[in-house]
C-alpha positions in Angstrom: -26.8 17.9 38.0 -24.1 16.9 35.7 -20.6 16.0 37.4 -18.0 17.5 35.1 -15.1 15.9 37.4 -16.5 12.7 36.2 -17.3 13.6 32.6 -14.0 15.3 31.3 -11.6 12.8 32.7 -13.8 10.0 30.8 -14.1 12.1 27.9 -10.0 12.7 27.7 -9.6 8.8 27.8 -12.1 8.8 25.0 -10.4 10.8 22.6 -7.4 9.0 23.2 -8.5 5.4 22.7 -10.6 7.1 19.7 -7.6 8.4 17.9 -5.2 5.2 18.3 -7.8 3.1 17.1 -6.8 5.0 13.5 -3.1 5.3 14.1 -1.1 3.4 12.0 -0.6 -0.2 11.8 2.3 -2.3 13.6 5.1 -2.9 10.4 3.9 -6.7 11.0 0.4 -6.1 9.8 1.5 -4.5 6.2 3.7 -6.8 6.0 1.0 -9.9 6.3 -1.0 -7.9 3.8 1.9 -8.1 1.4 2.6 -11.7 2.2 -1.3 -12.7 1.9 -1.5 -11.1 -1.5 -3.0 -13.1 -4.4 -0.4 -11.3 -7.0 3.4 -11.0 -6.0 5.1 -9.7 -9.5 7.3 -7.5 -11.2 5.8 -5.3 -13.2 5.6 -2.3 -15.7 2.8 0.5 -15.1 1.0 0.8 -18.1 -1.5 3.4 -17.0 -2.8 5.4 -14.1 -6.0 6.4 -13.5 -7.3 9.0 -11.6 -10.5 7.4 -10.5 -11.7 10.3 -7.6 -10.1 13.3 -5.4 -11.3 13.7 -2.4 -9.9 16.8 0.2 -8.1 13.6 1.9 -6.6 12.0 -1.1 -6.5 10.7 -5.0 -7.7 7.3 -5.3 -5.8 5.7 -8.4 -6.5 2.7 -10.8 -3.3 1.4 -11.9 -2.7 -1.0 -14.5 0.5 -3.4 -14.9 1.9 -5.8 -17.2 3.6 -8.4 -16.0 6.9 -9.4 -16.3 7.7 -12.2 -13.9 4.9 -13.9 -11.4 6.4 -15.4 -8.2 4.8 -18.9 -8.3 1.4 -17.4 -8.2 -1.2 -17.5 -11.5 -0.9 -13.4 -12.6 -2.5 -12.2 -15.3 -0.5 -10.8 -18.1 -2.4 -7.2 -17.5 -3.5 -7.2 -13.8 -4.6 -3.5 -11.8 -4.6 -2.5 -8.7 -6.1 0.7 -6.3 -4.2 3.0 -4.4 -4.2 6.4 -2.8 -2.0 9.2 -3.1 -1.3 12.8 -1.9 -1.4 14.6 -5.0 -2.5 18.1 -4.4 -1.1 20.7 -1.6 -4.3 20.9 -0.6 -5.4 17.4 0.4 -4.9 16.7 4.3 -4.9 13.3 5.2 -6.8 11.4 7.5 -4.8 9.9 10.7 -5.1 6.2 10.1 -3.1 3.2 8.7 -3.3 3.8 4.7 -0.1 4.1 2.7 0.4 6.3 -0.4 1.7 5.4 -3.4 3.1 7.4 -6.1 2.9 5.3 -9.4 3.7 6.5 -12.8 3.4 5.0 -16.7 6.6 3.6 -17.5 7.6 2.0 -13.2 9.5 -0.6 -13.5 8.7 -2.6 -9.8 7.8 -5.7 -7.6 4.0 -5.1 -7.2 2.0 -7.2 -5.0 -2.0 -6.6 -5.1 -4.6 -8.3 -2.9 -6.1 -9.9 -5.8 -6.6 -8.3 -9.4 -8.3 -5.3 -9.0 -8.2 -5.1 -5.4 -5.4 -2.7 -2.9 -2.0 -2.4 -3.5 -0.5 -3.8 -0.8 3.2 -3.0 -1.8 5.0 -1.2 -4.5 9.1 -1.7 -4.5 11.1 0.7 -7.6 13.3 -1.8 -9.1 15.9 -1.2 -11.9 16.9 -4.3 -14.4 19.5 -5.4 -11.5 17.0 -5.1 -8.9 14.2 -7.1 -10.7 17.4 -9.7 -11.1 18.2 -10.1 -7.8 14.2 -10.3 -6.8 13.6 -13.1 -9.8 16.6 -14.8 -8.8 16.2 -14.2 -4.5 12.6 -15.5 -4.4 12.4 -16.8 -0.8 15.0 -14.2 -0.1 11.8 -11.2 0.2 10.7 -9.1 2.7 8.1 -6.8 3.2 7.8 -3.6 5.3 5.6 -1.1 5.5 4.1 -0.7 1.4 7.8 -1.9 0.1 9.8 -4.9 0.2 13.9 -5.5 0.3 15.9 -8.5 -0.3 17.4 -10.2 2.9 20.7 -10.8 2.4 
């Protein structure tokens, strides 16, 4: 005979250990992405592709030219992957991704797990921002899918 005084309690802890384990990451960990990556840039977008769209989300190809590496060996064209809410429609999954909303023409400090791989963060600059980063190297920090200047 099934005990449902024993099941439902174990199946309540369950769900909860079940749904945390897709929460969102600690600020720390997208920020050790970010730090890890193999390109650190500024960049222009020169294109964005629309590469599927799913009910969750729009996975995007995105294409940069560089403008100024940060000590690493970027490409002059490099591209990266990310996911965006596009559509009213599309209902995310609980979990740790970040969105990113890129368009031709961004000007921003880019970094991507390696060409070709995930966006790991994606900072809107102007010509005074992309100053300050270019002249503040070992003055950035990253959050969660941006980066600031410590002052």
């Amino acid at each position: 005979m099934i005990q449902y005084r024993t099941i439902f309690p174990a199946l309540i802890l369950f769900l909860i250990f079940a749904g945390s384990a897709a929460a969102v990451m600690p600020p720390e960990h997208y920020a050790r992405m970010a730090e890890n990556s193999r390109i650190r840039a500024t960049a222009v977008v020169d294109s964005v592709e629309v590469l599927e769209t799913t009910k969750e989300s729009t996975r995007k190809k995105v294409v940069f030219s560089l403008r100024h590496d940060f000590g690493m060996e970027v490409p002059e064209i490099f591209s990266g992957i990310c996911f965006s809410v596009d559509w009213p429609w599309q209902k995310p999954m609980a979990g740790g991704t970040i969105y990113f909303y890129p368009e031709k023409g961004d000007l921003v400090f880019v970094t991507v797990a390696a060409d070709g791989g995930h966006i790991t963060s994606y900072t809107y600059l102007d010509e005074n921002l992309e100053t300050l980063f270019v002249g503040n190297p070992d003055r950035i920090r990253f959050g969660m899918g941006n980066a600031h200047l410590e002052l």
